[in-house]
Every structure is written in C-alpha cells, then in structure tokens.
N, C-alpha and C positions, 0 to 999 in steps of 0.2 A: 160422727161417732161410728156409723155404720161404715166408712169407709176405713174408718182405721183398723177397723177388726178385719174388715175384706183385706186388708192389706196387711195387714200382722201373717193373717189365716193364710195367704200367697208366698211370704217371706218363709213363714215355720216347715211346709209342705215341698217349697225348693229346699230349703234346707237342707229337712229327710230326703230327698230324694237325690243330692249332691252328698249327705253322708254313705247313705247305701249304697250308691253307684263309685266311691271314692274305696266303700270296704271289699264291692266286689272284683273292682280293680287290683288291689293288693292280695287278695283269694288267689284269684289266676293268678298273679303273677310268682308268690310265696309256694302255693300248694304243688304238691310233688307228683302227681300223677292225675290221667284224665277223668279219674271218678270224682276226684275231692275238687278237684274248676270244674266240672260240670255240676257240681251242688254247688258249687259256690255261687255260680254264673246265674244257675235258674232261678233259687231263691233272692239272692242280694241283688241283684239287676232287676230282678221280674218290682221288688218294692222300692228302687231308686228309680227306675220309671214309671211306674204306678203313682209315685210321689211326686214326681215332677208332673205327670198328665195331667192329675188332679190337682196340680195348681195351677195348670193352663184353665184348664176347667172351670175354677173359679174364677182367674182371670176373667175370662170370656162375659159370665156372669148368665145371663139365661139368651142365649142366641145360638142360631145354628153352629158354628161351630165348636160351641161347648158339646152339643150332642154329640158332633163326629169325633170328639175328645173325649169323652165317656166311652165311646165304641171303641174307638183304639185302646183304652184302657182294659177293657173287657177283652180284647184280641191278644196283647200285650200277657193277660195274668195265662190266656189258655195258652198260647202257644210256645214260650220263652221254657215254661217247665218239661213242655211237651218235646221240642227242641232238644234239651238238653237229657232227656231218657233215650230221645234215640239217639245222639251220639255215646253217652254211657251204654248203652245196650250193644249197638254197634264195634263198641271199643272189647266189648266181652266176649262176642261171636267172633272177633278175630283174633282173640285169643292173648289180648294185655293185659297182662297181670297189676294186679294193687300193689303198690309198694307201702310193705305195711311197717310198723313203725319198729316192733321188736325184732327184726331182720336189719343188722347194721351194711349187710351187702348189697341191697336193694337201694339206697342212698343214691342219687341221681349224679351224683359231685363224685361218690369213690371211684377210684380205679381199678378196669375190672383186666385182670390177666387172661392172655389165654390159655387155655390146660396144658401143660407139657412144656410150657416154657419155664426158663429162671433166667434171672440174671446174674 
C-alpha cells in the first residue's frame, strides 16, 4: 500500500513538472519580447524543476542523495528567478524596449520601412 502511494506520489510530481516545463517551453517560444520569456522562464521552469527534483527526491526515499536533491531544489527556486531579473534588468539598461500590445507597429512579424522610402 505504501508503495503505491510512493509511486502514484512519483508519477503526479513528474507530471507537474513535465506540464510546467512543457508551458514554459511554449512561453519562450510564443512570447514576444525579452521581459515576457524572462517571467515566463523564471517562474514556469523554476516549478517544472522544482516538480521533477522533488520527485527524484521521493524516489530516493530517505538516503543521501535525496538530501543533495532537496539542496538542488532549494539552489534551483533561488537562482532560476534570480537569473532571469538579471537578464530582464540587463535587457533595460541597454535600452530594449516592451513590445507592448496596444502598439500594432511593435509586432515582431510586421514590416518595418525605412523613413523616406516608398514604393
């Protein structure tokens, strides 16, 4: 009985952490500028690996390296958000602008002319 809960509890936790690494995925890859992937990356990554650690973790079950799996886990939640403010912050100080949503000329895909030309 105990083993099938450990094992349910192992299966539901890759899960969450193959769905959130699968939503952070589609973030980066959909979102249109470096502010909106960098939330996407820090938060949805930071708990599809969080999710998977801690199912290694319970894998493990009570042995050393469940601990150094706990430790990565705790490395993992501080650094990933940490990470991802300083390339946001990084991307501000040099001066890349939001592409924000009610501006149809910021759109990544239009084509942008350059001043003085026609055809």
């Amino acid at each position: 009985m105990i083993e099938t809960i450990r094992f349910w509890t192992i299966v539901v936790l890759l899960g969450l952490g193959v769905f959130f690494t699968l939503v952070s995925t589609v973030g980066v890859i959909r979102l249109p500028d470096i502010y909106a992937r960098a939330h996407t990356a820090s938060q949805t990554d930071t708990l599809g690996a969080g999710f998977a650690l801690a199912a290694v973790a319970v894998a493990f079950g009570w042995q050393q390296a469940a601990v150094y799996t706990v430790l990565l886990l705790f490395f993992v939640f501080i650094t990933n958000p940490t990470a991802a403010h300083a390339i946001a912050r990084s991307a501000a100080e040099t001066g890349v602008e939001p592409i924000l949503a009610d501006d149809p000329d910021d759109e990544p895909d239009a084509a942008v002319e350059p001043e003085g030309e026609t055809r």
